[in-house]
Phi, psi and omega in degrees: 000132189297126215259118165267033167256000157347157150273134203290098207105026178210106181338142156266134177125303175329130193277132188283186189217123162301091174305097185234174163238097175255355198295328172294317159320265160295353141324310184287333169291345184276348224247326168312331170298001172251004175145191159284146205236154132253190194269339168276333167300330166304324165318276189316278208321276224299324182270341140343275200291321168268091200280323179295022115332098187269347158163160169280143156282124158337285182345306212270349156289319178283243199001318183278329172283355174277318175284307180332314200290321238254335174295354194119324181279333191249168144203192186283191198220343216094254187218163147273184156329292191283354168106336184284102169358110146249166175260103199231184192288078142014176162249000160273348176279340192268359189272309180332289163324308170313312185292314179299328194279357162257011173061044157313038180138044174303175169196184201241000193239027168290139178310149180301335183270352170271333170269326165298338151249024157282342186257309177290001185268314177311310162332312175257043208204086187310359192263326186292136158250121169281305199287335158335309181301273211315307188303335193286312181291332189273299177330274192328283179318314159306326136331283172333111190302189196226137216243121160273103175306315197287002179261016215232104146322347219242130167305325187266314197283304175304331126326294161300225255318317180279340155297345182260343150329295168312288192287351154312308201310308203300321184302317202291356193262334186285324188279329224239309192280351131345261173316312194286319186299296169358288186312295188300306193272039180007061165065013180262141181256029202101325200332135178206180170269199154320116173296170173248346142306121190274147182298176174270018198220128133198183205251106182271165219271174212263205193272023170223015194059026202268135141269144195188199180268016175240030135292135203248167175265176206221141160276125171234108183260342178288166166234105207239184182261134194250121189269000000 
């Protein structure tokens, strides 16, 4: 007899998958792989690049760059001119980094917004094997056991099932408009470095160079070139 404690939305035999939200996370370690940073310029690259992003919390970039640093991965850089903390990669931050950008542990059950900035960033990023990603992501989907609504009695499990249908279809139509842009744009993707217009807000570094609660925000209203 069939255990009716299944989980609801989930094939049998199918693995779970651990859900985290690291994409911001490893977003900030790929977009580090163009150099040293301070935290509000990582902001603007980021909300750039992963464009379907209608925004970041500020907040939540200094705080993630505090665990990278506490992890290991990031550390300081110094300074700009003007005083603003920068970052740059370890060299376990840069094997991470390497790794995401190359599409390490994709999965097919990631929040959506989450494969959308691994592909788009990947995009923009000379460091990025795009098509690593992407074969990664094809790999996955090809695998992926295939869940028959119509053999499942249970309403809501056959529901789910036929949503999880939808949204395989919808990944392979996201790898194909992918691939077809590629195609249209004779493979160039964007790839680019650092802009050279600075945002206008950042955060100077504290009496210890830290980022922490003795930072203060600052106006950077110039447009200066950023090195």
């Amino acid at each position: 007899m069939l255990s009716r404690r299944r989980r609801v939305g989930h094939c049998p035999g199918s693995q779970p998958v651990t859900r985290s939200s690291v994409s911001v996370r490893d977003g900030l370690l790929a977009l580090l792989t163009l150099g040293p940073a301070y935290g509000l310029q990582l902001h603007a690259e980021f909300l750039d690049r992963a464009a379907h992003r209608p925004q970041i919390n500020v907040g939540q970039i200094y705080s993630t760059l505090e665990r990278l640093r506490e992890r290991g991965l990031v550390v300081g850089a110094g300074t700009t001119e003007d005083g603003l903390p920068l970052h740059m990669l370890t060299e376990e931050g840069q094997t991470e980094a390497h790794a995401w950008l190359r599409g390490d542990g994709v999965s097919t059950e990631e929040d959506w917004d989450d494969v959308l900035d691994r592909v788009l960033l990947a995009s923009s990023l000379s460091e990025a094997d795009l098509a690593a990603v992407l074969h990664a992501y094809e790999h996955a989907l090809a695998t992926k056991v295939r869940c028959d609504p119509a053999t499942d009695d249970h309403p809501q499990r056959r529901l789910a099932a036929r949503a999880a249908h939808v949204h395989k279809n919808a990944f392979r139509s996201l790898l194909r408009a992918i691939h077809d842009e590629l195609r249209e744009g004779d493979n160039t993707t964007g790839a680019r470095g650092f802009a050279l217009e600075r945002p206008r807000r950042g955060r100077r570094a504290g009496t210890r160079g830290e980022i922490g609660a003795n930072e203060t925000d600052t106006d950077e209203t110039d447009a200066t070139t950023v090195t």
